[in-house]
C-alpha positions in Angstrom: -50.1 66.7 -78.7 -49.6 69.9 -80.1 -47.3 72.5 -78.8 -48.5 76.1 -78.3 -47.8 78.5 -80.4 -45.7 81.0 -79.7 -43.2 83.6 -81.5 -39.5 83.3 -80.8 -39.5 86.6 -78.5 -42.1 85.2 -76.7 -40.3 82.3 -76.1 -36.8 83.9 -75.1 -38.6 86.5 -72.8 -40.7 83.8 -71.2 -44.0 86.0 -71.9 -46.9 83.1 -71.6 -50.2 83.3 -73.9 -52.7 83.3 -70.9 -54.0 86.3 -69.8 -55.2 87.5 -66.3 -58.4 87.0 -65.6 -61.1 89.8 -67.6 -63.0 90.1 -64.8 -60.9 90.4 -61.9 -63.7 90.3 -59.3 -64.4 86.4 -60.7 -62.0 85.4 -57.6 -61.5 85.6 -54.2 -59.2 83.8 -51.5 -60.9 82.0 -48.6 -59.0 80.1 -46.3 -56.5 78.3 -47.9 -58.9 78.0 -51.5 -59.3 80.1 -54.5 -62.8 80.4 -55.2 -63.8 81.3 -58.9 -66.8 81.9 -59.8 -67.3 80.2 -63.1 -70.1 82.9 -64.5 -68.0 85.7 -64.2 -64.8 83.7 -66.0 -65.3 83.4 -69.5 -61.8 82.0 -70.0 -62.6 78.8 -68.2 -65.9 77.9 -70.7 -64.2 76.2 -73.3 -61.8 73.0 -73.3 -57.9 74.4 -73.1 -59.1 77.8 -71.6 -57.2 79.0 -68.5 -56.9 82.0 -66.0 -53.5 83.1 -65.1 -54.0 84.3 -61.3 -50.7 86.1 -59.4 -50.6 89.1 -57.1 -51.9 89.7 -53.1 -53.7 88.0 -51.3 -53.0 85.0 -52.9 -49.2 82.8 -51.4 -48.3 82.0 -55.0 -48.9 81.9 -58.8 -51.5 79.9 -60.4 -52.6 78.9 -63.8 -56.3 76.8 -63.6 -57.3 74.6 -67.0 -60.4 73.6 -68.2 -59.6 69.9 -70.2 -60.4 68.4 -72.8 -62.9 66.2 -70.9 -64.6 69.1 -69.0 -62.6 68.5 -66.0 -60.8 71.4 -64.2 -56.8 71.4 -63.1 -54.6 73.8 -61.1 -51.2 74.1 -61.4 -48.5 76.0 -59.4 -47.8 78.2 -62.4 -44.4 77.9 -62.2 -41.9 75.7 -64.5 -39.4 73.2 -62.9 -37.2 73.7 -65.1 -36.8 77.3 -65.4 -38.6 78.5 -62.3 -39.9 81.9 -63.1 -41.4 81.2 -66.3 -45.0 80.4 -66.5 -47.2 77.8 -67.7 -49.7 77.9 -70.4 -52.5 75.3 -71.5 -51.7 73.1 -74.7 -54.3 73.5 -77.6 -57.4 71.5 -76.7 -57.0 71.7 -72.9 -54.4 68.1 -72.9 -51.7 69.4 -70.9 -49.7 72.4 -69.9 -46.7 73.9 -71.8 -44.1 75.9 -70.2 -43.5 79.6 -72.1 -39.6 79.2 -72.5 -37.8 77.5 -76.0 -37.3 74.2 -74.1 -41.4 73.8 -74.0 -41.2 71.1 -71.3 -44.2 69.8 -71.4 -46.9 68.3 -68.3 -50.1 66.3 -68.4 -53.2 67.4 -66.6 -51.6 65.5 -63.9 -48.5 67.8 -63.1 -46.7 64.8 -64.5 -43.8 65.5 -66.8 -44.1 64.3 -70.3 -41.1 66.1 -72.1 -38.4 68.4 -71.9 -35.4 69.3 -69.7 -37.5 70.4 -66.8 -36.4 67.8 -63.7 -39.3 67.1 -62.2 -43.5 66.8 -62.0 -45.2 70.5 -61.6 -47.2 70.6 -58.2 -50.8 70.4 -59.2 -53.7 70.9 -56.5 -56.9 69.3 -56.1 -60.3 70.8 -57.3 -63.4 70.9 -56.4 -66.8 71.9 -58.2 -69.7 73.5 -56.3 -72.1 74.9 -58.3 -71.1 77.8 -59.4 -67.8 78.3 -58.0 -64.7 76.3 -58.8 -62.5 75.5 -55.7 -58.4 75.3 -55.7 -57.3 74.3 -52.4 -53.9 76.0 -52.8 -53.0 74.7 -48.6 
């Protein structure tokens, strides 16, 4: 498992590699689920892409992965270790990574596989209909 790769700076300043989404009409929040629709969100067409998604309406930050299998994960994008830093997607969609030096490290599960952090990051279910990807975030 590779770790991403990021300068020192970024590290220190906790700046993560994923981006907002390009298209920022490819989401919308509908009662208690973040809908994304898949053809306007490039990011999420290849294993290890991601969407960073923050700001109003939505109750908290986000950070959706595309696996290495195909599969889809969400994540409360939000390290336990160092709370405010975010998370980014390991190379090859395995896991997520967060941006700080200590680089604790998750699976696609929210499980913890290494570093200081103290405990599993909250992941939420997904679902896939048609077009649209589904993150009930309640």
């Amino acid at each position: 498992m590779q770790d991403v790769n990021r300068k020192f700076w970024q590290r220190i300043l906790g700046i993560p590699q994923t981006g907002m989404p390009t298209d920022p009409g490819c989401w919308t929040m509908e009662d208690g689920k973040v809908v994304i629709n898949l053809a306007r969100a490039p990011e999420l067409k290849e294993a290890g892409g991601a969407l960073r998604l923050e700001g109003p309406p939505l109750p908290g930050r986000y950070l959706v992965v595309k696996g290495a299998d195909g599969s889809y994960h969400a994540f409360e994008n939000r390290c336990t270790h160092l709370g405010h830093r975010r998370l980014d997607p390991l190379p090859g969609g395995e896991g997520v990574q967060c941006c700080s030096v200590n680089k604790s490290t998750y699976n696609l599960s929210g499980e913890k596989l290494k570093g200081p952090a103290p405990r599993d990051v909250k992941s939420f279910p997904v679902s896939v209909e048609g077009e649209k990807l589904v993150v009930h975030v309640s």
